[in-house]
C-alpha positions in Angstrom: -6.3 36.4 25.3 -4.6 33.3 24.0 -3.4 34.1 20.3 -3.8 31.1 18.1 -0.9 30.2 15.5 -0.3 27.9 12.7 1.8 25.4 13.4 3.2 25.2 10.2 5.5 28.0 8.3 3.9 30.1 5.3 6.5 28.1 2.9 5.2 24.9 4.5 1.5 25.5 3.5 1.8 26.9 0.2 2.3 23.6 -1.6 -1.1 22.8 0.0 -3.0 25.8 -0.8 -1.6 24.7 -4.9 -3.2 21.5 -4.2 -6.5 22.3 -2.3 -7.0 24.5 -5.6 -6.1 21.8 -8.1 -8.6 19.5 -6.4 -11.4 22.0 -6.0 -10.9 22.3 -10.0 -10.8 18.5 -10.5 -14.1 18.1 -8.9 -15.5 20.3 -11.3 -13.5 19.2 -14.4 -16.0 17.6 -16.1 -18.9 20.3 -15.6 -20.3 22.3 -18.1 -21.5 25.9 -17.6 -25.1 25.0 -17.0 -24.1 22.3 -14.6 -21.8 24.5 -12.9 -25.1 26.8 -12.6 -27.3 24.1 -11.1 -30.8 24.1 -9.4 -31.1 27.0 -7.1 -31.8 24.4 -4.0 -31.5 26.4 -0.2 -28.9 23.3 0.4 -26.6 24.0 -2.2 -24.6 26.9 -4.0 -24.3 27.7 -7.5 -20.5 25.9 -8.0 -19.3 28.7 -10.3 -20.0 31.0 -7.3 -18.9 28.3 -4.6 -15.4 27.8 -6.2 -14.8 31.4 -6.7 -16.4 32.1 -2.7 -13.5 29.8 -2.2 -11.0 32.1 -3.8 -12.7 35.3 -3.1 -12.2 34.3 1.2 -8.3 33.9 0.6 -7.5 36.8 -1.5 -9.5 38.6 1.5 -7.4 37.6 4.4 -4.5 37.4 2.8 -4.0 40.2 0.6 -6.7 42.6 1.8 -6.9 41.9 5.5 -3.5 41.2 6.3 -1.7 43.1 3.0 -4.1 46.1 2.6 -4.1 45.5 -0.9 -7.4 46.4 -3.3 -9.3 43.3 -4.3 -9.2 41.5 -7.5 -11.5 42.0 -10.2 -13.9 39.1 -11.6 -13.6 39.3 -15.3 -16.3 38.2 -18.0 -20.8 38.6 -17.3 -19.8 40.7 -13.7 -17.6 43.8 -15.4 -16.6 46.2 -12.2 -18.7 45.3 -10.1 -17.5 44.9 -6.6 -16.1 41.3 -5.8 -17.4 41.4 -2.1 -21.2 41.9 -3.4 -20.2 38.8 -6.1 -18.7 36.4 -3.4 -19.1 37.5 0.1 -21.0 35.2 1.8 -21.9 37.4 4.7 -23.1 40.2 2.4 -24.5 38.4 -0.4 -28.0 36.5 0.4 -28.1 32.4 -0.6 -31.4 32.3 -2.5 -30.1 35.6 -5.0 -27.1 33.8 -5.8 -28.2 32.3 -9.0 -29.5 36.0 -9.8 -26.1 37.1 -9.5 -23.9 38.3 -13.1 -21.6 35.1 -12.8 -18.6 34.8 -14.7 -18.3 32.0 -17.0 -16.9 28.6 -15.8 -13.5 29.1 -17.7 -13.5 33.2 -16.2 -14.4 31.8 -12.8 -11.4 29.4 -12.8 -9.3 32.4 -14.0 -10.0 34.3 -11.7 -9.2 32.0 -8.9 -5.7 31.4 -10.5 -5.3 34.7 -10.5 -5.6 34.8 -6.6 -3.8 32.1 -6.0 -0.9 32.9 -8.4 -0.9 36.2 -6.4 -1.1 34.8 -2.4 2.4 33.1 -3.4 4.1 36.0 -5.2 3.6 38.0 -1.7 4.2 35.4 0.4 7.4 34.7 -1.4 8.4 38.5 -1.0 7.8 38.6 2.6 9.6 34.9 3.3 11.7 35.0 6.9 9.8 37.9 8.1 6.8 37.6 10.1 3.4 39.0 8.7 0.7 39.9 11.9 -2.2 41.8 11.8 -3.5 44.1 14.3 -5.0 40.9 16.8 -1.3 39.6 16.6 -2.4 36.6 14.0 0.6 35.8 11.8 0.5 35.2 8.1 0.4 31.4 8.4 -2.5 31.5 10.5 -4.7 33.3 7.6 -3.0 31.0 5.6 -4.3 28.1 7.3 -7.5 29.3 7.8 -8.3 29.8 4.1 -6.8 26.1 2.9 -9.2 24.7 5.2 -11.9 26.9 4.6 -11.1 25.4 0.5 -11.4 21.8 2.0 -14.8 22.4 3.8 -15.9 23.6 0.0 -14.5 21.0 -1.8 -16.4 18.5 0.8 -19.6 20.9 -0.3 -18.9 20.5 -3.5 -18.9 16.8 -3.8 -22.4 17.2 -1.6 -23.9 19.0 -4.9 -22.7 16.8 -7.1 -24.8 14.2 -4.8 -28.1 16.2 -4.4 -28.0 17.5 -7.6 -27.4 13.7 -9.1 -24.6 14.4 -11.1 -21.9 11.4 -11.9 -18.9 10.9 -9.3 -16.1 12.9 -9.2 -13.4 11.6 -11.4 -10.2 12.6 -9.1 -6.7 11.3 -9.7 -6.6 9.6 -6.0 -8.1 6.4 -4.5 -8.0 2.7 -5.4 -11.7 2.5 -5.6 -12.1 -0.3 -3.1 -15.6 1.4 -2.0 -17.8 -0.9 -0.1 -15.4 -3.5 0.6 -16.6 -5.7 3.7 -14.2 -5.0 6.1 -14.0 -7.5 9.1 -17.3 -9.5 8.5 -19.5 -7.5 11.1 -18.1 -8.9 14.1 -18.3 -5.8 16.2 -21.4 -4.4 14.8 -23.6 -5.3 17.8 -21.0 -4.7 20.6 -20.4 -1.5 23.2 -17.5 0.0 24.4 -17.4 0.6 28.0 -15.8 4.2 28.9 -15.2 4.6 32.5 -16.6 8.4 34.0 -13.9 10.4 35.0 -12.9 14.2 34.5 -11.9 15.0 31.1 -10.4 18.3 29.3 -13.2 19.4 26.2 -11.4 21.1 23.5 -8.6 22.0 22.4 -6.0 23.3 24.2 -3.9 26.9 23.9 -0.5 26.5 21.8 -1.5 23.6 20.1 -1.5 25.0 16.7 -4.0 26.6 14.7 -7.8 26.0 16.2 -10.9 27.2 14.9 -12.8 29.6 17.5 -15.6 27.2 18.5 -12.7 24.3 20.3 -11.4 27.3 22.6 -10.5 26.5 24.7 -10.7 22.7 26.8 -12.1 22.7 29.9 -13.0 20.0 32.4 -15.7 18.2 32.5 -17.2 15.9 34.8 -18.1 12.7 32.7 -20.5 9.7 33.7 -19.2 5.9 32.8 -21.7 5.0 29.4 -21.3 2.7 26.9 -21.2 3.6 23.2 -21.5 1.4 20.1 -18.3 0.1 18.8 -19.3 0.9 15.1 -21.7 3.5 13.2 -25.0 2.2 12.4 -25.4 0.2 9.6 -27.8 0.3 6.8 -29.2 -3.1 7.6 -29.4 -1.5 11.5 -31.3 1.4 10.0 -33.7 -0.5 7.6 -34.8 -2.5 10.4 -36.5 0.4 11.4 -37.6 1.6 8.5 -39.4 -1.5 8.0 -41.2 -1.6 11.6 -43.0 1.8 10.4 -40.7 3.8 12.1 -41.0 6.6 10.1 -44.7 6.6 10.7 -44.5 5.9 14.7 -45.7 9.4 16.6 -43.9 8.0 19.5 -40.2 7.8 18.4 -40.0 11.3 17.0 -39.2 14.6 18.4 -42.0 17.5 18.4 -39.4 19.3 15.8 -39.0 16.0 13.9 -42.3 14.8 13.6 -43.5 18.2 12.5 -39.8 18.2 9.5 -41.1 14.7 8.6 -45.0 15.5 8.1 -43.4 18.7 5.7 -41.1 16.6 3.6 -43.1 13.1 3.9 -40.5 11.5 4.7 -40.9 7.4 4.7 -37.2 6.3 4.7 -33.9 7.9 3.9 -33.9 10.7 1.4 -31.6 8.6 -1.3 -33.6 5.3 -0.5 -35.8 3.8 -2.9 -37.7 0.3 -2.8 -37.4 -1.6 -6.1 -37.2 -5.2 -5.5 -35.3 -4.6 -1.9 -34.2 -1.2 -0.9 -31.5 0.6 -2.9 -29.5 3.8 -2.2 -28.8 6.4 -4.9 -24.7 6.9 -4.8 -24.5 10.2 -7.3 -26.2 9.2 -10.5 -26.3 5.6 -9.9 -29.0 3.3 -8.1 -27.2 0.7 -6.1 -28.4 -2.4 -3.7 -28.6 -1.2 -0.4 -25.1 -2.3 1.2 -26.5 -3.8 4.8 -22.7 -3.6 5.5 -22.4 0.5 5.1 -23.0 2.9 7.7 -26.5 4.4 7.3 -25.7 7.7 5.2 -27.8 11.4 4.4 -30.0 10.7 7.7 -30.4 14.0 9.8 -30.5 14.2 13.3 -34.2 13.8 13.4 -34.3 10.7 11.4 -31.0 9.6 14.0 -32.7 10.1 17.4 -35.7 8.8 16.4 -33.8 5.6 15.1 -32.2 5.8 19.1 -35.7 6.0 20.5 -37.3 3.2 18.4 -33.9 0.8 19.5 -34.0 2.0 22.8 -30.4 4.1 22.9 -29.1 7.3 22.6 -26.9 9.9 20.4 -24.1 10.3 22.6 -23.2 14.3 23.8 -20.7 15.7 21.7 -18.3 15.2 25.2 -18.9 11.6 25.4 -18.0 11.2 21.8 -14.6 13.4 22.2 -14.1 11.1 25.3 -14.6 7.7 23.7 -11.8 9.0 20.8 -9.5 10.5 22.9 -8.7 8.6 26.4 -6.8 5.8 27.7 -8.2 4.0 30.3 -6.0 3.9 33.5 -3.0 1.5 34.3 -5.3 0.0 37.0 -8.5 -0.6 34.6 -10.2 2.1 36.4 -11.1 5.6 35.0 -9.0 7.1 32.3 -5.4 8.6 32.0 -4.8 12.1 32.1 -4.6 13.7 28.6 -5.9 12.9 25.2 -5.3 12.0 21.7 -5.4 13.9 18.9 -7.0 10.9 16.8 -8.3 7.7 17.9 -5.3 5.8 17.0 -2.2 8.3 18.9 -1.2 11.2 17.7 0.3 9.5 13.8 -1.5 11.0 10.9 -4.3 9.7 9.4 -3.5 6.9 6.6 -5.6 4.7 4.5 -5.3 2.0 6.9 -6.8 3.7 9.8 -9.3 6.0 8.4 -11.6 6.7 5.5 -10.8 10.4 4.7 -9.3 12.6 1.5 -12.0 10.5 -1.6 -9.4 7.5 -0.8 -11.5 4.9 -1.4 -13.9 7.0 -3.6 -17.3 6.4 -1.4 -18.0 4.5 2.4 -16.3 1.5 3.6 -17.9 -1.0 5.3 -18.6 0.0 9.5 -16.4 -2.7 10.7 -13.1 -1.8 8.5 -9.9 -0.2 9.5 -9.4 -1.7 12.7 -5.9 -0.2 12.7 -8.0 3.2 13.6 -9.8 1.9 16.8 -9.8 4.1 19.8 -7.8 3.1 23.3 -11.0 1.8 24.0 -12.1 0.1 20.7 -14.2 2.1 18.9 -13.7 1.8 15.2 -13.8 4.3 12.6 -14.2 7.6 15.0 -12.0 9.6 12.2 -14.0 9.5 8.7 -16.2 7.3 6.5 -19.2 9.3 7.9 -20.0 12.3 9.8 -21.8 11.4 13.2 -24.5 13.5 14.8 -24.4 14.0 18.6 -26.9 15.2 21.0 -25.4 18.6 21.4 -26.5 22.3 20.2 -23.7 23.9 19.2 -23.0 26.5 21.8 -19.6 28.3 22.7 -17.5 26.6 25.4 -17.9 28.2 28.8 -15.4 30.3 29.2 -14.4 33.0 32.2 -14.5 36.1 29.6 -17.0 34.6 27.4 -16.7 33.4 23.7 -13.8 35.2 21.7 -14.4 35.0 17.8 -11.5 34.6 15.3 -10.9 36.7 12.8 -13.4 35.5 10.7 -16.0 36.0 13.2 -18.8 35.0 11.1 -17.5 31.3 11.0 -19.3 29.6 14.5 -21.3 32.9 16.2 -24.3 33.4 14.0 -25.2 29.6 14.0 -24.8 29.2 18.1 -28.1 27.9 19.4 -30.0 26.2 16.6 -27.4 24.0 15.1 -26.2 20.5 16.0 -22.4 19.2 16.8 -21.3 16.4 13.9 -18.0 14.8 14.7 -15.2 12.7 13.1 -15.4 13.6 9.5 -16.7 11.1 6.4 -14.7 9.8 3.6 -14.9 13.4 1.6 -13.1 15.4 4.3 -9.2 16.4 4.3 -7.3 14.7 6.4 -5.5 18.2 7.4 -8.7 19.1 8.7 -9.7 16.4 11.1 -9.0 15.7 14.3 -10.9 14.5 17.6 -11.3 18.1 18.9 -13.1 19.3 15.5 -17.0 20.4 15.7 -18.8 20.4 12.6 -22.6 21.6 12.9 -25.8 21.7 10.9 -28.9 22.5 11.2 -31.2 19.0 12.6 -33.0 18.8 9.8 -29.8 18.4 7.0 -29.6 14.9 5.4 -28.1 15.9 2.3 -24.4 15.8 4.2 -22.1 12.8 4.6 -23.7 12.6 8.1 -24.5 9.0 9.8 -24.5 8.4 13.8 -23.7 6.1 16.5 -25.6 5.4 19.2 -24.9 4.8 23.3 -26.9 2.9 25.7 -29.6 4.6 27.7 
C-alpha cells in the first residue's frame, strides 16, 4: 500500500495552521453568543461547536493519535465532561448539537488557542526528527490533513452565515471587486471541444498529500464531448425559471420532482421576484446579476435546467479531463499527463481564479481568462462549485478502497452523494486542485454550488 505524505515540512505548515485559525476567528468576529448558537437547521452547525469541531479534530491527530497525549479539557457550561462526546463528529449526533453544554464564545475561542498554542510547542520539540504513526503517516501528513480539514470549516462557516442571513464576513483580505463584468459575455454561449482519448482519473502516488477518495488515477477510456466554456449564468438559469421549468414534470428526475413537491420549490432558494428577480447575498437583497454564475442550485434543480436546454452535467471524468489535458501536437487526441490546475501547474492567483474571499463574493462567468484550460474553459478552479453527473463512489482499485486515517472522511457517504468539482470563491487556495472531489447530497443548495453543462 502506497503511503501518502505531505509534501511540505512540519515547520513549513505551521505558519498556516496560525493562519487557518486566525481566519476561522475572523469570520466569527463580529458574532455574539446567541448568533454563534444559531437555528438548529439539519444544514448547518451551531458555530460555537463548529469552530471548536475544528480544533477538537487537530488536537486529535496530532497530539492524541500521533503523540498519545490525554485530550484537552473545554472550560466554562461543559465542566469535565469528555471532549470527544462535546466535538466528535462521528460520536456526537447533528440534530443534539444545540442540546449540547457549549462553552461560551470567548471559552470556545480559548479553548482552540489552547490547542493550537499546544500542536506548535510539540512540533517545535520534535523539529528534525520524523514523527510516524503505526500506518507509517508522518507528522506533516496529520498536519496537513487538519489545516485543510479548518479550511473546509471555515468554507462551512461562511455557508451559515448565508443560510442563516447574517451580514458578510468582514475579513482583512480582498479588494471587493465582487461582480465585476469580466469580458462582456463573449464566451457564454460557446463549447469546448475535448477530443476522446485515454486519460489517468486521480491522483497519482508520491504526489504529496491526497485525500483517500483521489487514490489512486487510473485510466479511463474517454469519448470526444463538448462542454460549455463558462458556468451557467443567472440570466441562463432564469430563462428557465421563467418557461415554468420548475413546474414541468418532464424535466425533472423521479428524486427531484418528488425534493421539489416537499420544499415547493419555484426558483432558486435565495431568489425572490420584486420588480425583476433579485438574489439574497447574506443579509442583503440585490438585483439578480444576469452576468454571475447561477449560485445555491442543487443537483436536482441542475439537471433539470440540462434537460429543459437540451444538455448534460458532464461526469466528474469529463470535467477532470476538460481541466487537465493538452490536446496533441497534431490537433488530434490529448497529450499524455495532466495539469494540476487548468492554467499549468503555477499556483492559483487573483488573476486566474476566484478562490480564498478575494474578491469577497462571485465574479462575473466570463472573468479571469488568465485561468482557462489547454482547451479554453474558463474558471474550472473557483467562483462556484460545479455539480457533475457522478455518485461518489471509490475509485476501482485492484485491492479495493483503502481509507486514510481519518476513515470516516469519504466511506460512510459512498453511494448517495454527488461529485462537485473546482471549488467557489470561499475555498483555500491550498486546498484546490483539478484532482479534488467534493460531494453532497443532490438535494443541497445551500452550498457555493453552480454547474456547467455539456452537449448531449
Amino acid at each position: 500500500m502506497a503511503i501518502v505524505k505531505s509534501e511540505l515540512a512540519t515547520s513549513e505548515l505551521i505558519p498556516h495552521l496560525r493562519e487557518a485559525r486566525a481566519r476561522l476567528l475572523e469570520l466569527v468576529a463580529d458574532l455574539d453568543d446567541e448568533q454563534m448558537l444559531g437555528e438548529r437547521l439539519a444544514i448547518v452547525n451551531p458555530l460555537r461547536w463548529e469552530i471548536a469541531h475544528a480544533a477538537h479534530f487537530q488536537e486529535f491527530w496530532l497530539l492524541r493519535h500521533l503523540r498519545g497525549f490525554d485530550p484537552i479539557q473545554p472550560t466554562g457550561n461543559a465542566g469535565n465532561l469528555d471532549p470527544d462526546k462535546l466535538y466528535d463528529s462521528a460520536r456526537v449526533a447533528h440534530d443534539t448539537r444545540w442540546d449540547l453544554p457549549l462553552p461560551s464564545k470567548a471559552e470556545t475561542i480559548a479553548y482552540t488557542q489552547r490547542i493550537l498554542d499546544r500542536v506548535i510547542e510539540e512540533a517545535g520539540k520534535t523539529a528534525g526528527r520524523e514523527l510516524t504513526d503505526a500506518g507509517g503517516y508522518n507528522e506533516a501528513y496529520f498536519m496537513h490533513l487538519s489545516l485543510l480539514h479548518e479550511d473546509m470549516h471555515n468554507e462551512a462557516i461562511t455557508c451559515t452565515r448565508q443560510t442563516l442571513g447574517y451580514t458578510a464576513p468582514r475579513l482583512s483580505i480582498g479588494d471587493g471587486e465582487t461582480g465585476r463584468r469580466g469580458d462582456k459575455g463573449t464566451q457564454r454561449q460557446s463549447d469546448a471541444q475535448i477530443p476522446g482519448g485515454i486519460f489517468r482519473l486521480g491522483s497519482e502516488a508520491g504526489s504529496g498529500f491526497v485525500f483517500d477518495n483521489e487514490q489512486w488515477a487510473h485510466e479511463v477510456t474517454v469519448k470526444p464531448f463538448a462542454i460549455s466554456r463558462t458556468a451557467t449564468s443567472n440570466a441562463e438559469f432564469a430563462a428557465f425559471v421563467e418557461d415554468g421549468g420548475y413546474r414541468r414534470r418532464e424535466f425533472w428526475h423521479d428524486d427531484g420532482w418528488r425534493w421539489r413537491e416537499s420544499v415547493k420549490a419555484e426558483h432558486p432558494v435565495y431568489w425572490r421576484r420584486e420588480s425583476g428577480w433579485q438574489r439574497r447575498v447574506f443579509n442583503q437583497w440585490l438585483s439578480l446579476e444576469p452576468h454571475l454564475p447561477a449560485l445555491h442550485v442543487n443537483w436536482f434543480e441542475a439537471d433539470a435546467y440540462c434537460r429543459w436546454a437540451g444538455r448534460r452535467l458532464p461526469t466528474e471524468v469529463e470535467w477532470e479531463m476538460a481541466a487537465s489535458c493538452e490536446p496533441a501536437d497534431d490537433g488530434c487526441g490529448i497529450r499524455f499527463g495532466k495539469r494540476i490546475f487548468p492554467w499549468e501547474s503555477e499556483a492559483p492567483m487573483p488573476d486566474r481564479a476566484n478562490l480564498d474571499w478575494q474578491f469577497g463574493g462571485l465574479l462575473a462567468v466570463d472573468a479571469l481568462p488568465a485561468g482557462d484550460s489547454a482547451f479554453g474553459v474558463r474558471q474550472m478552479i473557483g467562483n462556484v462549485w460545479e455539480w457533475t453527473a457522478t455518485d461518489l463512489e471509490p475509485y476501482l482499485q485492484p485491492l479495493g478502497f483503502v481509507p486514510g486515517p481519518y476513515k470516516e472522511y469519504s466511506a460512510p457517504w459512498f453511494g448517495d452523494h454527488k461529485v462537485l468539482r473546482g471549488g467557489c470563491w470561499a475555498t483555500r487556495s491550498r486546498l484546490i486542485r483539478n484532482n479534488y472531489r467534493n460531494f453532497y447530497k443532490p438535494d443541497r443548495r445551500d452550498v457555493w454550488a453552480g454547474f456547467r453543462t455539456c452537449a448531449k
